[in-house]
NUZA-40470 format. One line per field, with one value per residue: residue in three letters; residue number from 1; x, y, z of N, C-alpha, C in turn. Coordinates in steps of 0.02 Angstrom, whole numbers, plus 50000, padded with zeros to 5 digits. Example, Ala and Ser with C-alpha at 12.3 -4.5 7.8 and 13.67 -1.06 7.14 Angstrom:
<atoms>
type [ALA; SER]
seq [1; 2]
nxx [50660; 50642]
nyy [49716; 49888]
nzz [50390; 50354]
caxx [50615; 50684]
cayy [49775; 49947]
cazz [50390; 50357]
cxx [50660; 50645]
cyy [49835; 50002]
czz [50390; 50394]
</atoms>
This chain:
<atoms>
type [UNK; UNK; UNK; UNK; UNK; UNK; UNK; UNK; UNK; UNK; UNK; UNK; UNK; UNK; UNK; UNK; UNK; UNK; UNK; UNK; UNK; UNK; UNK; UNK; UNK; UNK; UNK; UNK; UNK; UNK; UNK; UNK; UNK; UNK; UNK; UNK; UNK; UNK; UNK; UNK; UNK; UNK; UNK; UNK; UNK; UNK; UNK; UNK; UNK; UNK; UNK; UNK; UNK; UNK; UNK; UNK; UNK; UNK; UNK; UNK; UNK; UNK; UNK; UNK; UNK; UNK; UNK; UNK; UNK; UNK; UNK; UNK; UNK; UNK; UNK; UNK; UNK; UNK; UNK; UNK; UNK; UNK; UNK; UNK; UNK; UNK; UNK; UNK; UNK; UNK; UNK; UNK; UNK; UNK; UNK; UNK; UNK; UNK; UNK; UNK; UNK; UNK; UNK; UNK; UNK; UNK; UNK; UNK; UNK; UNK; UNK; UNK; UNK; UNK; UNK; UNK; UNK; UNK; UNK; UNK; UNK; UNK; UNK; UNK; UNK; UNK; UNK; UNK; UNK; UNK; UNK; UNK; UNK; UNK; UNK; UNK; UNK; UNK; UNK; UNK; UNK; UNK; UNK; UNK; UNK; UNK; UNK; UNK; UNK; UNK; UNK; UNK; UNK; UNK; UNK; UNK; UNK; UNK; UNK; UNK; UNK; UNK; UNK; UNK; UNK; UNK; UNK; UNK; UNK; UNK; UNK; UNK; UNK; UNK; UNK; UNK; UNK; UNK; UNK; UNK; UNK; UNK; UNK; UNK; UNK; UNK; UNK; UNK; UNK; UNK; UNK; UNK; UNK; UNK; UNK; UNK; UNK; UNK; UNK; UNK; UNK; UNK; UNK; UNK; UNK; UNK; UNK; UNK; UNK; UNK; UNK; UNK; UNK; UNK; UNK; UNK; UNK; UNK; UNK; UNK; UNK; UNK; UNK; UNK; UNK; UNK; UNK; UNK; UNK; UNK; UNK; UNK; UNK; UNK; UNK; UNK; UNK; UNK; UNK; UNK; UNK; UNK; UNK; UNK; UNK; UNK; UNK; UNK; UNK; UNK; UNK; UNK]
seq [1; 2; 3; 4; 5; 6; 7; 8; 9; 10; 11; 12; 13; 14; 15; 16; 17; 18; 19; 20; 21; 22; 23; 24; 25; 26; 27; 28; 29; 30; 31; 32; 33; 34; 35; 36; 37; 38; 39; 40; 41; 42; 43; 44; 45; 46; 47; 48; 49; 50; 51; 52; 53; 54; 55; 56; 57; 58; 59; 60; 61; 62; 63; 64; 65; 66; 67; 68; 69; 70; 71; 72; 73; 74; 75; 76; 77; 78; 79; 80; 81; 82; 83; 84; 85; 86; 87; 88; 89; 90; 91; 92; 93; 94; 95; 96; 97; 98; 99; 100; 101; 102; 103; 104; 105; 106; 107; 108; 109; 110; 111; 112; 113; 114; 115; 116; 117; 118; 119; 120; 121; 122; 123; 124; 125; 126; 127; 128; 129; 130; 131; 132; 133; 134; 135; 136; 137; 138; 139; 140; 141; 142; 143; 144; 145; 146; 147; 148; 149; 150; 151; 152; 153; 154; 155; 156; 157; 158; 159; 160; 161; 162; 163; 164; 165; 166; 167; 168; 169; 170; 171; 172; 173; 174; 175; 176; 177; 178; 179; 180; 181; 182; 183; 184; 185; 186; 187; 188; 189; 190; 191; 192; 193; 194; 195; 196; 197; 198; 199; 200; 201; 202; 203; 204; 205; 206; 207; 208; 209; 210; 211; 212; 213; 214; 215; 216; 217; 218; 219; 220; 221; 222; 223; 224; 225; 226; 227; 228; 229; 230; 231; 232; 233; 234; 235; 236; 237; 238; 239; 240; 241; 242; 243; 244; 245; 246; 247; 248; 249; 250; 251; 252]
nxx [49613; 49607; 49469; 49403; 49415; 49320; 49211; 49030; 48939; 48874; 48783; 48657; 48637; 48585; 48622; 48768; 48781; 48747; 48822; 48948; 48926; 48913; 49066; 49112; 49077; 49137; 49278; 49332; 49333; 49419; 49544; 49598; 49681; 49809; 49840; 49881; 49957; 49895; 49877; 49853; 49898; 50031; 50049; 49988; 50113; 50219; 50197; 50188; 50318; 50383; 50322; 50306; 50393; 50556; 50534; 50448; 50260; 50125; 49942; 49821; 49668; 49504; 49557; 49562; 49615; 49730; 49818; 49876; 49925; 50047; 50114; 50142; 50209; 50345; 50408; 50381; 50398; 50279; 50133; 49962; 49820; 49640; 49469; 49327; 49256; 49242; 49292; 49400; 49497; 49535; 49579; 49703; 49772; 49825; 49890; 49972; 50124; 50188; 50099; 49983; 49812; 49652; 49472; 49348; 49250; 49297; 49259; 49209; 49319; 49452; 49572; 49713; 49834; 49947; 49983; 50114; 50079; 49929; 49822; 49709; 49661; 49585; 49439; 49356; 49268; 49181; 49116; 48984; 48937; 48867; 48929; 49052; 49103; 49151; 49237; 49347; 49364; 49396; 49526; 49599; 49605; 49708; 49816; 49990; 50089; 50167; 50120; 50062; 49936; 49853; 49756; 49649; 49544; 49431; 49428; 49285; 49217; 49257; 49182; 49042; 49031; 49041; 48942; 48842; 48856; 48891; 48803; 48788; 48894; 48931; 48986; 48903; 48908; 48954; 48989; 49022; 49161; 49229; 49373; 49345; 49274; 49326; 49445; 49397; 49340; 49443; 49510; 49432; 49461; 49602; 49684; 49783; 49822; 49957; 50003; 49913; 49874; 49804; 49781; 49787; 49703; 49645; 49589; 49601; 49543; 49558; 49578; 49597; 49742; 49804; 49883; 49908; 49927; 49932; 49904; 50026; 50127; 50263; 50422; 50538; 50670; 50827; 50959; 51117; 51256; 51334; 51273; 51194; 51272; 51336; 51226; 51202; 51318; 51278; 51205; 51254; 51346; 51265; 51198; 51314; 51342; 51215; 51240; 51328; 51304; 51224; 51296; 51368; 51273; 51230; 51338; 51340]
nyy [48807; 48754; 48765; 48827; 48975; 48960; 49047; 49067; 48962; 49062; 48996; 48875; 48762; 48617; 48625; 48632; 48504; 48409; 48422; 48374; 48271; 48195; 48213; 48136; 48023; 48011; 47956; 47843; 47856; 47941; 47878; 47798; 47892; 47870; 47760; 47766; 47858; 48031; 48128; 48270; 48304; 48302; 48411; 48487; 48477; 48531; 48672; 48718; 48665; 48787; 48910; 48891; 48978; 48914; 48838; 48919; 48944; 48876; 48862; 48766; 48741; 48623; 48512; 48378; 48196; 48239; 48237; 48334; 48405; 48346; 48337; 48492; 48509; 48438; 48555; 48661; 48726; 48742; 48686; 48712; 48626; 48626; 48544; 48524; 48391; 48261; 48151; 48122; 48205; 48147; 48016; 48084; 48148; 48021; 47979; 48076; 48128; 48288; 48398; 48510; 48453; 48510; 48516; 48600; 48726; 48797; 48917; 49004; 49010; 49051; 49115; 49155; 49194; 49188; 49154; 49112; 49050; 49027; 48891; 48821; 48705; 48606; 48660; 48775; 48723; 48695; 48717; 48838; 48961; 49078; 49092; 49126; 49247; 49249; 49149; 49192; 49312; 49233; 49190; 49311; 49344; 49280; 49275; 49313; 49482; 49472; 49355; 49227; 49146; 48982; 48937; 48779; 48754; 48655; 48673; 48779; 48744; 48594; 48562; 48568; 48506; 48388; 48387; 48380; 48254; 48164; 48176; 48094; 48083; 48218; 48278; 48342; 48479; 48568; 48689; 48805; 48878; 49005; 49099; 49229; 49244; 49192; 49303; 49418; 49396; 49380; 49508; 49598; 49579; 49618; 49550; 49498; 49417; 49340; 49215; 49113; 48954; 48837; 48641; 48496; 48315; 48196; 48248; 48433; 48580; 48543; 48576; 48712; 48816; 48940; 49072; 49199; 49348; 49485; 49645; 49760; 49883; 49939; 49892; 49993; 50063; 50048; 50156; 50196; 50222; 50321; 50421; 50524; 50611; 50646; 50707; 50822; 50880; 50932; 51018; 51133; 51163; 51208; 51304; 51412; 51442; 51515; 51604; 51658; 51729; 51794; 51917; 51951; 52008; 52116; 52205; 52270]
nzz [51310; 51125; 51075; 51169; 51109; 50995; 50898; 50913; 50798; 50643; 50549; 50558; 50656; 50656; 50527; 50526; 50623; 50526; 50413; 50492; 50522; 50409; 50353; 50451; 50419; 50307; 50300; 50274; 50151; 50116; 50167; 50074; 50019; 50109; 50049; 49927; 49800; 49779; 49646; 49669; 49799; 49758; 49691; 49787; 49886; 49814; 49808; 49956; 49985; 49910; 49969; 50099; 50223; 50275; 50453; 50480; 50522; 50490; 50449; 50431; 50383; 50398; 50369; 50344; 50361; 50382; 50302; 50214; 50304; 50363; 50254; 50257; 50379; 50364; 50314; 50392; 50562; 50632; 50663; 50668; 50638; 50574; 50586; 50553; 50579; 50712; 50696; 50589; 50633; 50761; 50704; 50618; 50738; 50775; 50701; 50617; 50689; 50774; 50744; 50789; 50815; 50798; 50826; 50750; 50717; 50550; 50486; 50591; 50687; 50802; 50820; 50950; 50889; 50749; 50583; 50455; 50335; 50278; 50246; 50126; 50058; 49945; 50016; 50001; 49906; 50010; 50080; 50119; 49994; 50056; 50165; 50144; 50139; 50290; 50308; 50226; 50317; 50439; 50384; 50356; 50488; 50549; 50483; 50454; 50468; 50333; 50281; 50174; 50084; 50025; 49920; 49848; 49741; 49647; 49479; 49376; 49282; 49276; 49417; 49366; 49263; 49326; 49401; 49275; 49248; 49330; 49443; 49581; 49638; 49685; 49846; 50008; 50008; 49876; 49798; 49680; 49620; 49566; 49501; 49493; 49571; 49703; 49683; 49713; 49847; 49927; 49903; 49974; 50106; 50101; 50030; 49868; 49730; 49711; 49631; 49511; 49451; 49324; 49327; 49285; 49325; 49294; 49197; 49075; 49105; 49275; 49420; 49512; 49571; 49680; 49754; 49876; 49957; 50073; 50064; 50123; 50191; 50084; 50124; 50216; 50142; 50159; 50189; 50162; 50274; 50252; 50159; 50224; 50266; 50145; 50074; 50161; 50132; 50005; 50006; 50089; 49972; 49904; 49960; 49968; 49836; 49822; 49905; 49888; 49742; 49794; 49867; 49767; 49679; 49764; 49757; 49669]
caxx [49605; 49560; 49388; 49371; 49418; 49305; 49165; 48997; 48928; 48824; 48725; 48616; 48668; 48579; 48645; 48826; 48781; 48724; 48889; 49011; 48918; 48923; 49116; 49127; 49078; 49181; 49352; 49347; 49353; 49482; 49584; 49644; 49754; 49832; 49856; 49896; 49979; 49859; 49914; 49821; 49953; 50098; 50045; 50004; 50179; 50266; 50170; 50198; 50387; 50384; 50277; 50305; 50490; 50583; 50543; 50390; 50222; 50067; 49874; 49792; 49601; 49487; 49638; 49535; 49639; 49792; 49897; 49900; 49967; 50094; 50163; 50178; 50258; 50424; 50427; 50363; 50427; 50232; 50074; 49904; 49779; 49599; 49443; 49238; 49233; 49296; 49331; 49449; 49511; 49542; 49646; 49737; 49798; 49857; 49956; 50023; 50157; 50199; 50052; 49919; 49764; 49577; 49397; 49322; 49208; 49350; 49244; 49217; 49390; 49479; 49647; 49772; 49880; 49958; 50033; 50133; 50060; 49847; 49809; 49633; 49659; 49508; 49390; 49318; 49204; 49129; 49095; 48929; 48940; 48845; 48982; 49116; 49143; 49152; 49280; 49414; 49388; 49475; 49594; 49646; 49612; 49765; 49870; 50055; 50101; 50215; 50115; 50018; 49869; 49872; 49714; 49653; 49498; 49419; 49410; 49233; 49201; 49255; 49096; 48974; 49033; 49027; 48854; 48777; 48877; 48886; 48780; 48786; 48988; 48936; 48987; 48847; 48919; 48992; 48993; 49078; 49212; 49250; 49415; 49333; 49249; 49393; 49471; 49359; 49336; 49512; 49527; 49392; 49506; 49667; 49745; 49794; 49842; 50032; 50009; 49860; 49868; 49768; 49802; 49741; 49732; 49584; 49551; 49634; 49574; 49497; 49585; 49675; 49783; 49800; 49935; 49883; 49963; 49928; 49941; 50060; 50184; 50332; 50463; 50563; 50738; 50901; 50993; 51197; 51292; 51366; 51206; 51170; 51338; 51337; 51178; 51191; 51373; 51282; 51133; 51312; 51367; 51209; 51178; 51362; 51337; 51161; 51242; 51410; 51278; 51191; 51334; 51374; 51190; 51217; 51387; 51313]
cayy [48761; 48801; 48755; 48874; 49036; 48978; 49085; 49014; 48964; 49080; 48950; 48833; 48705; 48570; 48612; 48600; 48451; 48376; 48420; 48353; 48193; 48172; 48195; 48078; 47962; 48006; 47933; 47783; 47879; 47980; 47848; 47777; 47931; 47856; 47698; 47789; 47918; 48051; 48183; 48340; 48308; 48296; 48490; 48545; 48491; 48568; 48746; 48706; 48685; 48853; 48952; 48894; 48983; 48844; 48851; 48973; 48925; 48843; 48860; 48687; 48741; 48585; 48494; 48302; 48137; 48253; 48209; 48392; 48439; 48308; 48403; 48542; 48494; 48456; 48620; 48722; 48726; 48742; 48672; 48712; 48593; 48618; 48542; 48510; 48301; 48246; 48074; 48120; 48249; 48071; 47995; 48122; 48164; 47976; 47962; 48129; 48176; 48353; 48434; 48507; 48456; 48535; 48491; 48656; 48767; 48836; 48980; 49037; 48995; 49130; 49098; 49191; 49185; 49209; 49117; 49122; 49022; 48982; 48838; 48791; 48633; 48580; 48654; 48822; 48728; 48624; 48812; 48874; 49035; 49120; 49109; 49142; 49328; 49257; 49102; 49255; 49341; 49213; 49204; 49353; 49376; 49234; 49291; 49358; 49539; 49475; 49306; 49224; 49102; 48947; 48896; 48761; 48747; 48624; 48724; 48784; 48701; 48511; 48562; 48599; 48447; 48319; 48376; 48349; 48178; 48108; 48201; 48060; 48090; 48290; 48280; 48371; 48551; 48554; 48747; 48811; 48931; 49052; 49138; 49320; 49242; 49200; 49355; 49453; 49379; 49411; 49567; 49624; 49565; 49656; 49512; 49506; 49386; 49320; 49191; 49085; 48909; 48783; 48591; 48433; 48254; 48160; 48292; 48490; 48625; 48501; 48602; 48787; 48829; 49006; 49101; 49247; 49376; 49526; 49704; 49779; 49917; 49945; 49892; 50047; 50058; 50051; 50178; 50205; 50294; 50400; 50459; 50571; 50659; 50684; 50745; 50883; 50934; 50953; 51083; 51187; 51192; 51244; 51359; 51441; 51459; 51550; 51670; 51699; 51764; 51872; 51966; 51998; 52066; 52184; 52224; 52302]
cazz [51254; 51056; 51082; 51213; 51076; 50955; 50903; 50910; 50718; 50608; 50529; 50608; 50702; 50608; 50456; 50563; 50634; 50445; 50369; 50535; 50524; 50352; 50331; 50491; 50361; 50236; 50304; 50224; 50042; 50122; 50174; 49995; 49988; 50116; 50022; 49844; 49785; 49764; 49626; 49708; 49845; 49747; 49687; 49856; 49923; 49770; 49839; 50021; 49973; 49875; 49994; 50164; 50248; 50328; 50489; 50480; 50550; 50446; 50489; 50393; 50373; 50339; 50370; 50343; 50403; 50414; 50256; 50194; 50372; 50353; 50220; 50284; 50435; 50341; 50296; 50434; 50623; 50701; 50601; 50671; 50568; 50612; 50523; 50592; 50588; 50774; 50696; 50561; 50680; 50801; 50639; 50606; 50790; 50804; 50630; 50597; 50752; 50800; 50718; 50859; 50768; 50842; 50816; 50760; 50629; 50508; 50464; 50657; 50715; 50813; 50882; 50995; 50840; 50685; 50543; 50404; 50291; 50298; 50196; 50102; 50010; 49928; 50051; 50004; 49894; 50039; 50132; 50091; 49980; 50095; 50238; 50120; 50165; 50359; 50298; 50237; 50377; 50458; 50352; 50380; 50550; 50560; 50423; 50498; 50431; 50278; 50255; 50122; 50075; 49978; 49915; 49801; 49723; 49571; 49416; 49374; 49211; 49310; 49453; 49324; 49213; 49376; 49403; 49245; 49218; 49407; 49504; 49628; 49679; 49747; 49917; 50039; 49998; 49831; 49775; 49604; 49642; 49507; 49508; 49494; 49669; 49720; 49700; 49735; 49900; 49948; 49893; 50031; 50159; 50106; 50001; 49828; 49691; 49685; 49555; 49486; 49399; 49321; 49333; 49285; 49338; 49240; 49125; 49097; 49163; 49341; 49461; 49501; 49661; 49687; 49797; 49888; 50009; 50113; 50048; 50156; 50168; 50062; 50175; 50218; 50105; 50195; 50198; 50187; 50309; 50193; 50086; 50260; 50255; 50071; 50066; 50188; 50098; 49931; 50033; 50106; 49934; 49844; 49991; 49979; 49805; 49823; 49948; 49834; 49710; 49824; 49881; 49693; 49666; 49803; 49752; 49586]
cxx [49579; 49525; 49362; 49361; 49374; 49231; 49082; 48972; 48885; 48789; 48694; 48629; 48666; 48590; 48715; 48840; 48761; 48812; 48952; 49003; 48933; 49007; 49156; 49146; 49119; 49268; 49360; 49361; 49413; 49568; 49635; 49674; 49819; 49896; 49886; 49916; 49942; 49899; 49903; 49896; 50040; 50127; 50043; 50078; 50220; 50245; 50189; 50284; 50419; 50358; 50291; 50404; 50482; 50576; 50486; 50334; 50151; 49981; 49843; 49713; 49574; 49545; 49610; 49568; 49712; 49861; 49912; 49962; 50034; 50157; 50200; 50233; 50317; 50450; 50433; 50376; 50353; 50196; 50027; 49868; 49698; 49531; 49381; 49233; 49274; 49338; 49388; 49499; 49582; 49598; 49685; 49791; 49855; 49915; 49973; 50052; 50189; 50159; 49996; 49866; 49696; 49537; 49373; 49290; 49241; 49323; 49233; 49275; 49406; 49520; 49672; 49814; 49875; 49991; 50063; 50115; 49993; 49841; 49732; 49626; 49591; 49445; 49342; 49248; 49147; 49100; 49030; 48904; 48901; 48890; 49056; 49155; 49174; 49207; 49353; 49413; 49425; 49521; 49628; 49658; 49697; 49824; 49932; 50047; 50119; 50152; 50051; 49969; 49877; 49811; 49726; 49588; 49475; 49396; 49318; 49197; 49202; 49184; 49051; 48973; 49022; 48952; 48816; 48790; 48869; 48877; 48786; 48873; 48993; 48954; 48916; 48851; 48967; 48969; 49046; 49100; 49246; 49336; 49422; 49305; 49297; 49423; 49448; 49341; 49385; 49537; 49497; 49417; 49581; 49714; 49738; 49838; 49917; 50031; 49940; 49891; 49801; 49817; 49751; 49751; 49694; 49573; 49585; 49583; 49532; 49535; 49603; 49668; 49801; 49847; 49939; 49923; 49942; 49961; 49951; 50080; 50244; 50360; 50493; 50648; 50786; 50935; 51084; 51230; 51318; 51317; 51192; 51232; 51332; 51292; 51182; 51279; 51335; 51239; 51192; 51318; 51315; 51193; 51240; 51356; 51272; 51194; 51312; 51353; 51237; 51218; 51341; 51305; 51203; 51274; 51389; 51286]
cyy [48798; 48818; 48799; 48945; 49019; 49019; 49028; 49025; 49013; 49053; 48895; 48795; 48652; 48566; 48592; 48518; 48399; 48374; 48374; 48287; 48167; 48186; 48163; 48024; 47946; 47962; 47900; 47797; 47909; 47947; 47805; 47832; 47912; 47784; 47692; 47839; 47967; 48123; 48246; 48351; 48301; 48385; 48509; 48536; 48552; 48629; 48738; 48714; 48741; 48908; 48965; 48905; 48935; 48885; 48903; 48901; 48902; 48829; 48805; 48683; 48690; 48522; 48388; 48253; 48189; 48260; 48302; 48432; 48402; 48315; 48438; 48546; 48490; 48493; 48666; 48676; 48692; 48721; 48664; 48675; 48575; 48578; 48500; 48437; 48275; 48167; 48080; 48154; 48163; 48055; 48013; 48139; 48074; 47934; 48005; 48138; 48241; 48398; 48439; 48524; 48474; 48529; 48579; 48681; 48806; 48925; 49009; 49035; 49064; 49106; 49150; 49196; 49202; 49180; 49143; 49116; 48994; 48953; 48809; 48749; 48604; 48602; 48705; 48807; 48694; 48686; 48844; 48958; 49084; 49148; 49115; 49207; 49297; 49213; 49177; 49290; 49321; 49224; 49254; 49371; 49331; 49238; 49340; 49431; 49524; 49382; 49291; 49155; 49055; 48915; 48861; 48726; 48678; 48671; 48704; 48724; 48634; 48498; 48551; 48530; 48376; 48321; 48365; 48281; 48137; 48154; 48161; 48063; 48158; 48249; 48334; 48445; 48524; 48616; 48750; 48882; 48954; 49100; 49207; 49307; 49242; 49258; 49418; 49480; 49387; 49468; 49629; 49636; 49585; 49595; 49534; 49440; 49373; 49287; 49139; 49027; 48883; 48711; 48542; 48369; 48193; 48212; 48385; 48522; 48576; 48551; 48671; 48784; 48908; 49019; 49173; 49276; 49452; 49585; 49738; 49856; 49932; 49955; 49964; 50037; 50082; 50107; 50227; 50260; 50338; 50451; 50516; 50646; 50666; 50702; 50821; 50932; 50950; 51023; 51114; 51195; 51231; 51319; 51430; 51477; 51519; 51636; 51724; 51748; 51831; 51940; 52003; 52042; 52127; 52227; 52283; 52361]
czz [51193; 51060; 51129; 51192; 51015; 50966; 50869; 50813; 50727; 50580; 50561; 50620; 50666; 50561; 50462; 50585; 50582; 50426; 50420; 50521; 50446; 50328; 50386; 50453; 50317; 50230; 50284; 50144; 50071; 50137; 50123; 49989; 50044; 50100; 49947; 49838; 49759; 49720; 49652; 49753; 49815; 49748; 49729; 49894; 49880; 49812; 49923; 50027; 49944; 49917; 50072; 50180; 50286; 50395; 50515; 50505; 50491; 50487; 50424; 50397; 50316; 50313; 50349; 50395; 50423; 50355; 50247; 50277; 50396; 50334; 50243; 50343; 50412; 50318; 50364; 50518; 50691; 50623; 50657; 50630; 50623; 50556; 50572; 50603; 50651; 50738; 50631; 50601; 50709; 50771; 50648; 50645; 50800; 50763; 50610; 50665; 50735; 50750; 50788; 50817; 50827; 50781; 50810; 50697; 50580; 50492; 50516; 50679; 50727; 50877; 50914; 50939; 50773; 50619; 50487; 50356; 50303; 50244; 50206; 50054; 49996; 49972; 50040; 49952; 49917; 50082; 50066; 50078; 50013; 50177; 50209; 50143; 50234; 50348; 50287; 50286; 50415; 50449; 50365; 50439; 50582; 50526; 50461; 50443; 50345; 50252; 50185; 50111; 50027; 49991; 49866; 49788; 49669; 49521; 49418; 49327; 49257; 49346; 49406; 49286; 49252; 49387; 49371; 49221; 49265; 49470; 49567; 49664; 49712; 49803; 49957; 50019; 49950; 49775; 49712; 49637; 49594; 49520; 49524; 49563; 49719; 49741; 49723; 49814; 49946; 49952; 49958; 50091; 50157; 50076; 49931; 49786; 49691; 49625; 49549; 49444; 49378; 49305; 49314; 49303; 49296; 49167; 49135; 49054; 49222; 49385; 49458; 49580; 49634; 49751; 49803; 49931; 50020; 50073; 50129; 50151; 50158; 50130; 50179; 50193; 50158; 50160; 50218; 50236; 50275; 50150; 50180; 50247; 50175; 50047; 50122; 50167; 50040; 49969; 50055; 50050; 49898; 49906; 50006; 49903; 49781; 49854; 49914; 49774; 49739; 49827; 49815; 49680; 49694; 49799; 49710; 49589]
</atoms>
């Protein structure tokens, strides 16, 4: 079973058990996106449809009632979607089909596996910047050779502006996530920048989604059958011509 590869938390239990219970709670806010068209989700499909190969595999960190894993599913062949609240977890498992959804700590997680595509929809700023280095580690520890990362944060400026207008709408963890953190944070782990937006839905700049991927190595260039053979006639001719000059030298 999942639950049997994960690794136990680094932060204290009770602060684990604070945050699971408190987005137990939360399903009922979460559930009007089931009832409305939520724009966030219109953007994360667009990227999900851009990002994810047909038929490729999807890891759904933080995954809530399930909608984002929903998504993805009509893109992708396999969808992993994992995320700490057993009761959205519950939801999720009984109104999204062919998604294998698990109860688990996103930032300990440690599968048998690999995906194509790891997805962080709204969540890296509910992860407490102190377990951020250990959250990419995942990430990459799950990331296929060629694949890439699709987060999506709330622009900085929106955090900063909800807190001094309606402090009372934070959620329990409600970190500002800077882009240079961001990248920064990725970069540690062997990814790198594809492309960067910003977006808005109440107000512009409230969000950015970011699209990340694995430095690799240059594939290796193909090669024509013919470039072998006409490379080792040009080294006979340059080497026929070297030795035609010799003879003349010594002829002299």
């Amino acid at each position: 079973m999942l639950a049997a590869m994960l690794r136990c938390s680094r932060v204290d239990s009770l602060e684990t058990d604070s945050v699971r219970s408190y987005y137990d709670d939360f399903i009922d806010h979460l559930l009007y996106d089931r009832l409305r068209l939520n724009p966030r989700h219109v953007v994360i499909g667009r990227l999900l449809r851009r990002y994810v190969p047909r038929g490729g595999s999807v890891l759904d960190l933080g995954c809530g009632i399930g909608i984002t894993s929903e998504i993805a599913r009509r893109r992708a062949a396999r969808v992993v979607a994992v995320d700490l609240a057993p009761r959205l977890i519950e939801y999720a498992a009984k109104t999204v089909p062919s998604v294998q959804f698990e109860v688990g700590d996103i930032v300990s997680l440690r599968l048998a596996e690999r995906f194509d595509v790891v997805c962080l929809f709204d969540v890296m700023e509910h992860v407490p910047t102190a377990r951020w280095a250990d959250l990419w580690e995942t990430v990459e520890i799950h990331l296929a050779e060629q694949g890439r990362v699709i987060v999506t944060v709330p622009h900085p400026a929106a955090t900063i502006e909800t807190e001094e207008v309606n402090a009372g709408a934070r959620q329990i963890i409600e970190e500002v996530v800077s882009p240079a953190e961001l990248i920064a944070g990725a970069e540690k782990r062997g990814l790198v920048i594809l492309e960067m937006r910003t977006y808005g839905v109440d107000r512009e700049p409230e969000y950015l989604w970011a699209v990340l991927e694995r430095l690799g190595r240059p594939a290796p260039k193909r090669r024509s059958r013919l470039i072998a053979p006409v490379e080792t006639l040009r080294v006979r001719l340059r080497a026929r011509r070297f030795w035609d000059a010799a003879r003349q030298a010594s002829a002299c």
